[in-house]
C-alpha positions in Angstrom: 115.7 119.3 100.8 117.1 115.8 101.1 115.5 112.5 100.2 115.2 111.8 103.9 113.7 115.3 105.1 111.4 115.2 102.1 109.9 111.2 102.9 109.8 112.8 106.7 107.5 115.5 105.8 105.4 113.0 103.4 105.2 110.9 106.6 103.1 114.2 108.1 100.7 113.6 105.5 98.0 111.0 105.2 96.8 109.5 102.5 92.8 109.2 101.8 90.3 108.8 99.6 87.7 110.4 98.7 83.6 110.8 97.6 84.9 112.1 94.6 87.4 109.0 94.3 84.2 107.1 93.5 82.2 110.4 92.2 80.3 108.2 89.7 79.5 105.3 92.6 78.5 108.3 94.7 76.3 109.6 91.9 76.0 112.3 89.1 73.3 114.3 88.5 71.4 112.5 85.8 73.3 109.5 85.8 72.6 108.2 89.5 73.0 104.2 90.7 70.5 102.2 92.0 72.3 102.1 95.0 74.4 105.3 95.9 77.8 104.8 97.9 76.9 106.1 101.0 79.5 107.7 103.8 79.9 104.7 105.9 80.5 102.2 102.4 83.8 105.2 101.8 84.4 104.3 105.4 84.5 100.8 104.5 86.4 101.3 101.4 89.2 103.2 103.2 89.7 100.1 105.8 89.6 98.0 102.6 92.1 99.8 101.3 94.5 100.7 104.0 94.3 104.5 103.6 93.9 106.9 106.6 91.4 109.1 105.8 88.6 109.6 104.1 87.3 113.5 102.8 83.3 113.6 102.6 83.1 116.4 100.0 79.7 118.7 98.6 78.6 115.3 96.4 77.6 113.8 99.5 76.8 116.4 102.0 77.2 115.4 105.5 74.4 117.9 106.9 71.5 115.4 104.8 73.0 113.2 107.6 70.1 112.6 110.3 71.4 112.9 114.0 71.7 109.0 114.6 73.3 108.5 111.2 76.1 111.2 112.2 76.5 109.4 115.3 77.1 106.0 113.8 79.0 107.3 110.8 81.4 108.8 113.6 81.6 105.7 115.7 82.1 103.6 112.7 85.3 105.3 111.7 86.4 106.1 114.9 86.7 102.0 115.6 88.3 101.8 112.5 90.8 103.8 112.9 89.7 106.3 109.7 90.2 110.0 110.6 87.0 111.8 108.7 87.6 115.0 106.4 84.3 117.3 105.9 84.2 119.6 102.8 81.6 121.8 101.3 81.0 123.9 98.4 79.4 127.3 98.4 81.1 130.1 101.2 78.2 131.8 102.5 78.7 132.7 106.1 75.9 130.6 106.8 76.8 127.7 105.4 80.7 128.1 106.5 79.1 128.5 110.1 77.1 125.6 109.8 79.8 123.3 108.2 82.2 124.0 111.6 79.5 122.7 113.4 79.5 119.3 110.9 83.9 119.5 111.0 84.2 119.7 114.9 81.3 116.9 115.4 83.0 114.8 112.9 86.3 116.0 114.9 87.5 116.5 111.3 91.1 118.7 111.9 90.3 120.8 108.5 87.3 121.9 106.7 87.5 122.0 102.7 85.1 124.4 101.0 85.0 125.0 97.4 83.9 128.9 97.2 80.9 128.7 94.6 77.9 127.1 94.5 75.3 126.8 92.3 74.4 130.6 91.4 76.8 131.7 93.7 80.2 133.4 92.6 81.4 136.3 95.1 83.9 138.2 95.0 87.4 137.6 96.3 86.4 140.7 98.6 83.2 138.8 99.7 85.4 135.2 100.3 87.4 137.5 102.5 84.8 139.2 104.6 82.8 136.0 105.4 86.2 134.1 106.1 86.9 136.8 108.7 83.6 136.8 110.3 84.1 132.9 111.0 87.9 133.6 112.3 87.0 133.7 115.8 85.0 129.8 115.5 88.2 128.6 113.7 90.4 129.9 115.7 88.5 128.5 118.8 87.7 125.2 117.4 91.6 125.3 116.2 90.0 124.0 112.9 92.0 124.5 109.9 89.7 126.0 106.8 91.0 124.6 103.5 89.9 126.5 100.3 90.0 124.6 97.1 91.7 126.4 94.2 89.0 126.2 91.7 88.4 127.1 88.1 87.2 131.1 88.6 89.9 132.5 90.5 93.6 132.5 89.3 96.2 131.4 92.6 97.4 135.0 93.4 93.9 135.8 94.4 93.4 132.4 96.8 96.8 133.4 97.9 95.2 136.8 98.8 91.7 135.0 100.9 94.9 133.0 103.9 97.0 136.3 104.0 93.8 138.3 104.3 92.6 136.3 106.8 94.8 134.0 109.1 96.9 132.0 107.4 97.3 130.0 111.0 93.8 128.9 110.6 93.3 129.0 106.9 94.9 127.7 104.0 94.9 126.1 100.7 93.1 122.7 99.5 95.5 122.3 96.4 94.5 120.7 93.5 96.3 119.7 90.7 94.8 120.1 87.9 91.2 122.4 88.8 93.3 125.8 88.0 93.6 124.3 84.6 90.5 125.8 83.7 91.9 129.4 85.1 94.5 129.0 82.6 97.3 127.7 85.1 99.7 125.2 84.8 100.2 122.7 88.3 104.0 124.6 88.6 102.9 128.1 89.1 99.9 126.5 91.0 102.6 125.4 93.5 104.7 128.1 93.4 102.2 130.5 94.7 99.8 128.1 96.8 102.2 125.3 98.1 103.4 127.1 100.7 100.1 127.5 101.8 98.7 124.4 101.4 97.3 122.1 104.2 95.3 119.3 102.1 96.5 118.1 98.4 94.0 116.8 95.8 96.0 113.9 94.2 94.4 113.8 90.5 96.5 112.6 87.7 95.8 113.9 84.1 97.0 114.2 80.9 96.6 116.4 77.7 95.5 115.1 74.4 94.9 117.2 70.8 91.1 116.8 69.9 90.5 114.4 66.6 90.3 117.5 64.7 93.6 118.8 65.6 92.1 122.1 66.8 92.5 122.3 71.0 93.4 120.2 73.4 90.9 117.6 75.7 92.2 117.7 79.6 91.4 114.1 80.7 92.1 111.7 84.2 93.6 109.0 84.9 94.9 106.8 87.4 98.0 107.9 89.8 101.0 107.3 88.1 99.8 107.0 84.5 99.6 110.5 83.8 101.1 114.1 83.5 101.2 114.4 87.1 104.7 114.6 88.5 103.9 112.8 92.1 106.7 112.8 94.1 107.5 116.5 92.8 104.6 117.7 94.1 104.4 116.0 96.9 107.9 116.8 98.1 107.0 120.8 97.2 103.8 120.9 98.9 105.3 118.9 101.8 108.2 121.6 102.4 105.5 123.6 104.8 105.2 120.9 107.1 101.2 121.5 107.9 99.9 120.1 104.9 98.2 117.2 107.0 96.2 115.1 103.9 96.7 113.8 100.6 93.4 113.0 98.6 93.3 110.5 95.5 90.6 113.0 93.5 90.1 110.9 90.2 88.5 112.3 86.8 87.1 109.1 85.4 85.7 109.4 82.2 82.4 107.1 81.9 81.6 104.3 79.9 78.4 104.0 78.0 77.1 102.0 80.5 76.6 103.4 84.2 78.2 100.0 85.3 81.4 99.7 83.6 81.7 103.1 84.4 81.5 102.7 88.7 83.6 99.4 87.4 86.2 101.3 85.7 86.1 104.0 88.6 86.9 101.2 91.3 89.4 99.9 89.1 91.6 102.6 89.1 91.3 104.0 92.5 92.7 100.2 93.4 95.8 101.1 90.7 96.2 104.8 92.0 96.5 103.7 95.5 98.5 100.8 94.5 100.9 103.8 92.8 100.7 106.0 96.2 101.3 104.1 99.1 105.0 104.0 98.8 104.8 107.5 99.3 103.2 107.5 102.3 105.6 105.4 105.0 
């Protein structure tokens, strides 16, 4: 691929954020601020930033969302001109069924869904069978499902859930660093997944040896200050042509105070994005 194909198909792609750009803001269990960032404030923080999107994942679950507070989370981004991105975690059929309802309403074009949940771990057979039994909702709603590579399965296997399925109507949420804890490295990630991937998790890491010399700690950072090899994997991951978002994801580690952590966590989303939109024409 040439320089110019490759920036055309990153020009296919939008760049967004995230609630968990700002997971800390948003709020972790046990360590939640006085004031939570809600949907609408991502909504904000996308015009503030210039982005295009913004993905409202399972850490602030758009079905808590009253009827009225849909409607005016909608109409807020709609006049601002930021397309909205529903995710989920936890592929039961009935909460897949009920999350098409919250991605068509939210006229969201794909619907991202981590596969376990809390107590919840089926098997790649089960993923399979309640994927099918939604096929027919996707298909109609031409809504694009998006499953996250996450730590449990290896790639073959979420390679296995889109060909099993549709891969017209389902693909890959890839991110690039979650299949670290299935013992996979971000290039055979991509290898096996990119060609199926139609929404990127942009998360930038890197490596360090523990104090003791004895294993390795797996830690973010901002875009462009890490391990992460952007433009490589955006120009792989582009070469399908239908991967339609790229998501700044960050791993911030926290400070001993809440503050200086949501501080810190603002601080380099700013530097990340700062890093990213060149990318993005």
């Amino acid at each position: 691929m040439t320089a110019a194909e490759a920036s055309d198909r990153r020009a296919e792609m939008r760049l967004g954020i995230s609630s968990y750009t700002y997971t800390w803001a948003v709020g972790v269990p046990g360590r939640m601020p006085d004031a939570p960032l809600t949907a609408a404030d991502l909504v904000r923080k996308a015009v503030s930033a210039g982005v295009a999107c913004v993905q409202i994942a399972d850490n602030l679950p758009l079905d808590r969302l009253s009827r009225t507070e849909g409607q005016d989370l909608l109409a807020l981004a709609q006049s601002s001109g930021i397309g909205l991105e529903v995710g989920s975690r936890g592929l039961t059929a009935e909460n897949l069924d009920r999350h098409i309802d919250l991605a068509v309403s939210f006229k969201s074009p794909i619907l991202r869904f981590v596969v376990d949940g809390p107590g919840f771990e089926p098997s790649l057979d089960e993923v399979v069978s309640v994927v099918r039994g939604a096929l027919l909702r996707l298909q109609g709603n031409k809504l694009l499902l998006a499953l996250e590579n996450h730590d449990r399965f290896k790639a073959e296997d979420f390679r296995q859930m889109v060909l099993r399925t549709d891969p017209e109507f389902v693909g890959i949420c890839l991110d690039s660093v979650n299949s670290m804890g299935a013992g996979e490295g971000i290039r055979e990630v991509v290898d096996t997944l990119g060609p199926l991937a139609v929404n990127l998790h942009l998360k930038d890491f890197t490596v360090r040896r523990a104090p003791h010399r004895m294993g390795f700690a797996v830690e973010g950072l901002p875009a462009g200050q890490g391990m992460l090899d952007v433009p490589w994997l955006l120009d792989e991951v582009g070469r399908n042509g239908r991967c339609q978002s790229a998501i700044l994801e960050l791993w911030t580690p926290p400070e001993p105070d809440l503050a200086a952590t949501i501080e810190k966590e603002a601080r380099w989303a700013e530097e990340s994005l700062g890093f990213l939109r060149p990318y993005f024409p």
